[in-house]
C-alpha positions as a Markdown table, in Angstrom:
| # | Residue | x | y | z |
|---|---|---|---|---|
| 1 | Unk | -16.5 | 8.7 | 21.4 |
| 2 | Unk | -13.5 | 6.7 | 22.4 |
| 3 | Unk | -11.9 | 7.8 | 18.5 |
| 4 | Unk | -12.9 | 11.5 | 19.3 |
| 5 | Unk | -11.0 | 10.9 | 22.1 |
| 6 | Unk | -7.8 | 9.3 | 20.9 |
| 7 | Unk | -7.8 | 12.1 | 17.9 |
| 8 | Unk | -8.0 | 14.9 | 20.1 |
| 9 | Unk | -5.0 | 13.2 | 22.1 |
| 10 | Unk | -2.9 | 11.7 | 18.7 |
| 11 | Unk | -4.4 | 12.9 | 15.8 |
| 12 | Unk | -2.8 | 14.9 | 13.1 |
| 13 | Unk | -4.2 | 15.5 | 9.4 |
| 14 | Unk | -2.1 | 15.1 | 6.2 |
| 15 | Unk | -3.3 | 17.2 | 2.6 |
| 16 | Unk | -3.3 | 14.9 | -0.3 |
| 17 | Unk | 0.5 | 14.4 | -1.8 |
| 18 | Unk | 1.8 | 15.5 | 1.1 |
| 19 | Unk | 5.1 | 13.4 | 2.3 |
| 20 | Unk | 4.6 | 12.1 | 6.2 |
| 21 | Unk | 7.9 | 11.1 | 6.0 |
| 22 | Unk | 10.5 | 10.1 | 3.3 |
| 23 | Unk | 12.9 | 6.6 | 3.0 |
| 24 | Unk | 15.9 | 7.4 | 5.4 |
| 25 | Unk | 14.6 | 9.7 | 7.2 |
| 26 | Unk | 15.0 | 9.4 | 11.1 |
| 27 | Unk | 12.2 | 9.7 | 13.3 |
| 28 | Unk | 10.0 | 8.5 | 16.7 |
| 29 | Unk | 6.8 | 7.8 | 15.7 |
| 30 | Unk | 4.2 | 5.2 | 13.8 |
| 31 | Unk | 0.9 | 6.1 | 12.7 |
| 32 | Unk | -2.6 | 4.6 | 13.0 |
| 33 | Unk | -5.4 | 5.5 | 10.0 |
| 34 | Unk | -8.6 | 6.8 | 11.2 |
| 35 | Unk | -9.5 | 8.1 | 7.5 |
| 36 | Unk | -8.1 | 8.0 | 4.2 |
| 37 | Unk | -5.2 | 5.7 | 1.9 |
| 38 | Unk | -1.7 | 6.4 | 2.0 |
| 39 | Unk | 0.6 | 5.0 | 0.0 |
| 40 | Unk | 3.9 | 3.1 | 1.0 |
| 41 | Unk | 7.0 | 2.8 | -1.3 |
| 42 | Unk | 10.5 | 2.2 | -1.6 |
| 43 | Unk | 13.3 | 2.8 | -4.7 |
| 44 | Unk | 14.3 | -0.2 | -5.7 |
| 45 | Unk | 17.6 | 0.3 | -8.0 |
| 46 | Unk | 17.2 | 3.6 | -8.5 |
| 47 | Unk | 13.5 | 3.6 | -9.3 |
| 48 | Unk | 10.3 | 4.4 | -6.9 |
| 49 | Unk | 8.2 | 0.7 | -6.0 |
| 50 | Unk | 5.0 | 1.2 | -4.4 |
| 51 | Unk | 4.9 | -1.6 | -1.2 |
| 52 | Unk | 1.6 | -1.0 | -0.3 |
| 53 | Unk | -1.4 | 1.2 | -0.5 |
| 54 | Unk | -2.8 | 1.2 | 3.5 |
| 55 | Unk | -6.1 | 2.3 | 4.4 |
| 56 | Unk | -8.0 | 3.1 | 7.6 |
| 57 | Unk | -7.0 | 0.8 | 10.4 |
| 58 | Unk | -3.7 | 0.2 | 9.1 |
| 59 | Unk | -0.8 | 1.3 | 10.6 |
| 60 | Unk | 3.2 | 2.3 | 9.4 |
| 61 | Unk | 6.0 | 3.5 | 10.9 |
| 62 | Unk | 5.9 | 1.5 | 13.5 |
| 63 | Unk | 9.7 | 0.6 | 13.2 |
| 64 | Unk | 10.5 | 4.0 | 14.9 |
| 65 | Unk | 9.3 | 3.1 | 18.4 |
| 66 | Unk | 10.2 | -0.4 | 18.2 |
| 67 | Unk | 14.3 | 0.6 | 17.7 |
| 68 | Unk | 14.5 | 4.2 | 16.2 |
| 69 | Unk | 15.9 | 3.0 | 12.8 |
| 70 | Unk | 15.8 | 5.3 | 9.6 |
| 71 | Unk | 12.4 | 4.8 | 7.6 |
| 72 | Unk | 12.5 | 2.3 | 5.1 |
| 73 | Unk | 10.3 | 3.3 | 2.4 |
| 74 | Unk | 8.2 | 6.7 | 1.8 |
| 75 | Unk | 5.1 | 7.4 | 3.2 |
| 76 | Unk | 2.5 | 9.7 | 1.3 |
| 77 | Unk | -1.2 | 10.8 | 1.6 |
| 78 | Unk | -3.3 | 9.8 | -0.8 |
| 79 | Unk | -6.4 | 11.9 | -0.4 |
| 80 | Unk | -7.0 | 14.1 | 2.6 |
| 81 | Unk | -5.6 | 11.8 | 5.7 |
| 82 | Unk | -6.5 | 11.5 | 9.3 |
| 83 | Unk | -4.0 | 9.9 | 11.4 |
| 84 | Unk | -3.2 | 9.0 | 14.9 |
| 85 | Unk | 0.5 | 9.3 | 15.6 |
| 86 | Unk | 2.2 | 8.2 | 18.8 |
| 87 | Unk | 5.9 | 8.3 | 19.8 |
| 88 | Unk | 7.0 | 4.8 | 22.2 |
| 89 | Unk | 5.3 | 6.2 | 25.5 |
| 90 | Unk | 1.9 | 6.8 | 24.1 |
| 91 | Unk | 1.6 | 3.5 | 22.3 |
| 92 | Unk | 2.6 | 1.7 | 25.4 |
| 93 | Unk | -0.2 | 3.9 | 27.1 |
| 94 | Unk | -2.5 | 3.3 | 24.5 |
| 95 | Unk | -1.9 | -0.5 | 24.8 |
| 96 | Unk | -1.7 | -1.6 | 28.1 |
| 97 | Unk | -5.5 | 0.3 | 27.9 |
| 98 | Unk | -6.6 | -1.9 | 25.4 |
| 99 | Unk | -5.3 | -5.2 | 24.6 |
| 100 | Unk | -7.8 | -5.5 | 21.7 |
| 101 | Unk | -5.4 | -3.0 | 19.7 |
| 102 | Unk | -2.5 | -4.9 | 20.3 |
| 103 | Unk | -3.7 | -8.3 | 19.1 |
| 104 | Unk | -4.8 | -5.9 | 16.0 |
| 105 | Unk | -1.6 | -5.1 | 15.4 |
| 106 | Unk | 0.2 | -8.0 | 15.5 |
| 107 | Unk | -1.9 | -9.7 | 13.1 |
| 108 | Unk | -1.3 | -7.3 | 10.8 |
| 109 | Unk | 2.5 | -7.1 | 11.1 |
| 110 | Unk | 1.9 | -11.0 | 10.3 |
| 111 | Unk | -0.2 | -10.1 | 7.3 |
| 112 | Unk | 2.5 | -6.9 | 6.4 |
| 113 | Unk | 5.3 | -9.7 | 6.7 |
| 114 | Unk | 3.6 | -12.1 | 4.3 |
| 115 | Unk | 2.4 | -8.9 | 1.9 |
| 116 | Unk | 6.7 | -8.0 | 1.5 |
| 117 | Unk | 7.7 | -11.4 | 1.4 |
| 118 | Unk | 5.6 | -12.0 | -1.9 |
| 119 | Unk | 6.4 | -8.3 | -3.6 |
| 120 | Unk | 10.3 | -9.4 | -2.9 |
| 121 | Unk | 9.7 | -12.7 | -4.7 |
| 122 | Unk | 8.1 | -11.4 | -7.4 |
| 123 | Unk | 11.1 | -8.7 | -8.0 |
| 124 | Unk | 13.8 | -11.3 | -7.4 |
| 125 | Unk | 12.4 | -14.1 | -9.5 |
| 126 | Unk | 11.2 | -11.5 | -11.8 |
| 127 | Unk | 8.1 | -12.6 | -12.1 |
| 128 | Unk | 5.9 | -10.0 | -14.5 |
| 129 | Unk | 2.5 | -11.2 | -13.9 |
| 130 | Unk | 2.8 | -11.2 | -10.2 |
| 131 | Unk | 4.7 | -7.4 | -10.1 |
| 132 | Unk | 2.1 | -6.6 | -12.5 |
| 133 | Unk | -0.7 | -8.1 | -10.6 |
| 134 | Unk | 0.5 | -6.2 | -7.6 |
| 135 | Unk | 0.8 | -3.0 | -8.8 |
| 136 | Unk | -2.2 | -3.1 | -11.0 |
| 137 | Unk | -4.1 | -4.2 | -7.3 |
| 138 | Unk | -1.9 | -0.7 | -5.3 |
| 139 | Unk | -3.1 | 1.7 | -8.5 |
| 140 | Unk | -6.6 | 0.7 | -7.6 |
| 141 | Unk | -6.3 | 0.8 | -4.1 |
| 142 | Unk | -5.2 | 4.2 | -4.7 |
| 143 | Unk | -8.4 | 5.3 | -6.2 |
| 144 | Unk | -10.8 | 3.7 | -3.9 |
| 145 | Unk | -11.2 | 0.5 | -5.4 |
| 146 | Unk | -13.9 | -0.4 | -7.6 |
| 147 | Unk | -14.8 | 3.1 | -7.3 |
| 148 | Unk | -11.3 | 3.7 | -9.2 |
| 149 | Unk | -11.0 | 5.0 | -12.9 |
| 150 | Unk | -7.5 | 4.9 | -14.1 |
| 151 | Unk | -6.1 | 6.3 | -16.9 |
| 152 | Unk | -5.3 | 3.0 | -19.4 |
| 153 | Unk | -2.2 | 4.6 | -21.6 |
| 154 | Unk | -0.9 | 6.2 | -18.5 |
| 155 | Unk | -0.9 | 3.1 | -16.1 |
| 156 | Unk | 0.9 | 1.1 | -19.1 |
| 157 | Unk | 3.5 | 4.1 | -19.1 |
| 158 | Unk | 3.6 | 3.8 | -15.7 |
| 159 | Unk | 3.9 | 0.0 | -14.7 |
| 160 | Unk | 6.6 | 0.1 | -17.8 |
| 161 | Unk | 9.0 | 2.3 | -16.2 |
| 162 | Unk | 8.7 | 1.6 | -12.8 |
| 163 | Unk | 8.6 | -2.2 | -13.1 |
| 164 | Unk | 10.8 | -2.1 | -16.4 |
| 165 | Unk | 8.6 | -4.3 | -18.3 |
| 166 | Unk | 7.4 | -3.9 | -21.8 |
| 167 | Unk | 4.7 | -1.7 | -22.7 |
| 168 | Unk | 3.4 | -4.8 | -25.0 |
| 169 | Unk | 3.5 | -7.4 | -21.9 |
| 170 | Unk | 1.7 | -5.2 | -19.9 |
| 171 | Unk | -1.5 | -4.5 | -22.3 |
| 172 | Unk | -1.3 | -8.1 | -22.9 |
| 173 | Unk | -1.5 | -8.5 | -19.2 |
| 174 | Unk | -4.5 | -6.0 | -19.0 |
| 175 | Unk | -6.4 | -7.6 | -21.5 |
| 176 | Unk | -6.2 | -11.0 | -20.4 |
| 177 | Unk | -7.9 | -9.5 | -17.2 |
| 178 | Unk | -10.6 | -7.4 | -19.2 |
| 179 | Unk | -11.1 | -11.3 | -21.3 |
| 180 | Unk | -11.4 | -12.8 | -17.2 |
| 181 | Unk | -13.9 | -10.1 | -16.6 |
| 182 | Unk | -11.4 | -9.1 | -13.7 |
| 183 | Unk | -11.3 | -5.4 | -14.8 |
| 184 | Unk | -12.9 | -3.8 | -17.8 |
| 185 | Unk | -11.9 | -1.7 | -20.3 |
| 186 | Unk | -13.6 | 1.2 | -21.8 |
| 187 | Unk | -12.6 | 4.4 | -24.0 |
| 188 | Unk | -9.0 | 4.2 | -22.8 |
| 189 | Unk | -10.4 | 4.3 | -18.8 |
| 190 | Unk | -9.6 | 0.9 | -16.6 |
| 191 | Unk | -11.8 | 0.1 | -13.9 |
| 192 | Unk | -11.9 | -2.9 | -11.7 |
| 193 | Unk | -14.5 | -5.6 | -11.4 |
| 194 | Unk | -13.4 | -8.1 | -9.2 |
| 195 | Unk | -11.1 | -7.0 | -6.1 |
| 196 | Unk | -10.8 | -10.8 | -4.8 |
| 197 | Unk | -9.8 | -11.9 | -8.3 |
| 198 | Unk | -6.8 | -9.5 | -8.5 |
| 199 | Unk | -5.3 | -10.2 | -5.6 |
| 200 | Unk | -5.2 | -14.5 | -6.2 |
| 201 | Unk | -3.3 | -13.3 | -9.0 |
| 202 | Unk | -0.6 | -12.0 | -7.6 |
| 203 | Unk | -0.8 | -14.8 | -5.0 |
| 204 | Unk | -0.9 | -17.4 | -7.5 |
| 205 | Unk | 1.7 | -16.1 | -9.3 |
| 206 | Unk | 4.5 | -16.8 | -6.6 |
| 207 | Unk | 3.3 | -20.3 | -6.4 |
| 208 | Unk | 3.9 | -21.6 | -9.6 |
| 209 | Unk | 7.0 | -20.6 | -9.3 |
């Protein structure tokens, strides 16, 4: 009831690919995910980097009511998404009304902090597995998971341009995960098997550095 209430009050609804807001754009509010993934990136000399894939509960944009700076990466629907958006004085409202929400947030601005920290390690140290890990991880989070079928040959184009990483490294990468049983691989259609086992990778990878 209290959601029904908050959406009649905050809520706004974004059409698959459509653009909530784009990198250096100026603007006054953040957003709160009642249903639905949308994706987070940034270019990163000259090409686009997905940050993050977010999900319900999440929150971006956050920045903008905090000290009204341009946006710092793109923010995109993926799917049909429900959000809540508030400028600085319905946050504060929305709060001070529940102090369970703002302990929620700032655990996850701790995780979010954590999350960049690692992607910018990996793409200063250039460290493929962990880039590729990463991405591999956002592509799948895109689709829902291990509910997810992506297209093999055109995630290999993909990763390759974006990342700038060899087409050859990356199938070797892939099927090092299909031999791990961490995805699996069949008729030229990836699908994930083991969500937790992904995302050690791309922990892991940072550490043995």
């Amino acid at each position: 009831m209290a959601e029904n209430v908050l959406f009649d009050k905050y809520g706004t609804v974004y059409d698959s690919g459509k653009v909530i807001f784009n990198e250096n754009d100026t603007g006054d509010q953040m957003y709160i995910i009642q249903d639905g993934s949308v994706r987070i990136s940034k270019k990163i000399g000259g090409k686009e980097h997905i940050l993050a894939v977010l999900g319900k509960g999440d929150f971006f944009g956050e920045m903008a009511i905090v000290n009204q700076v341009s946006r710092t990466a793109t923010a995109t629907a993926v799917g049909t998404v429900r959000l809540l958006a508030f400028n600085r004085e319905g946050f504060i409202s929305m709060v001070e009304k529940n102090a369970r929400i703002a302990l929620n947030i700032i655990d996850k601005l701790c995780r979010r902090l954590q999350q960049a920290d690692l992607q910018i390690q990996h793409l200063v140290k250039k460290n493929e597995k962990g880039l590729l890990g990463l991405n591999i991880y956002y592509a799948f989070a895109e689709g829902g998971m291990e509910k997810a079928v992506l297209d093999y040959h055109k995630l290999v184009r993909d990763l390759s341009l974006n990342l700038e990483i060899p087409q050859d490294h990356i199938t070797e990468f892939i099927a090092a995960l299909a031999k791990d049983r961490v995805v699996a691989l069949e008729q030229s259609k990836l699908m994930l098997l083991d969500k937790e086992r992904i995302t050690a990778i791309s922990e892991e990878s940072v550490k043995k550095f």
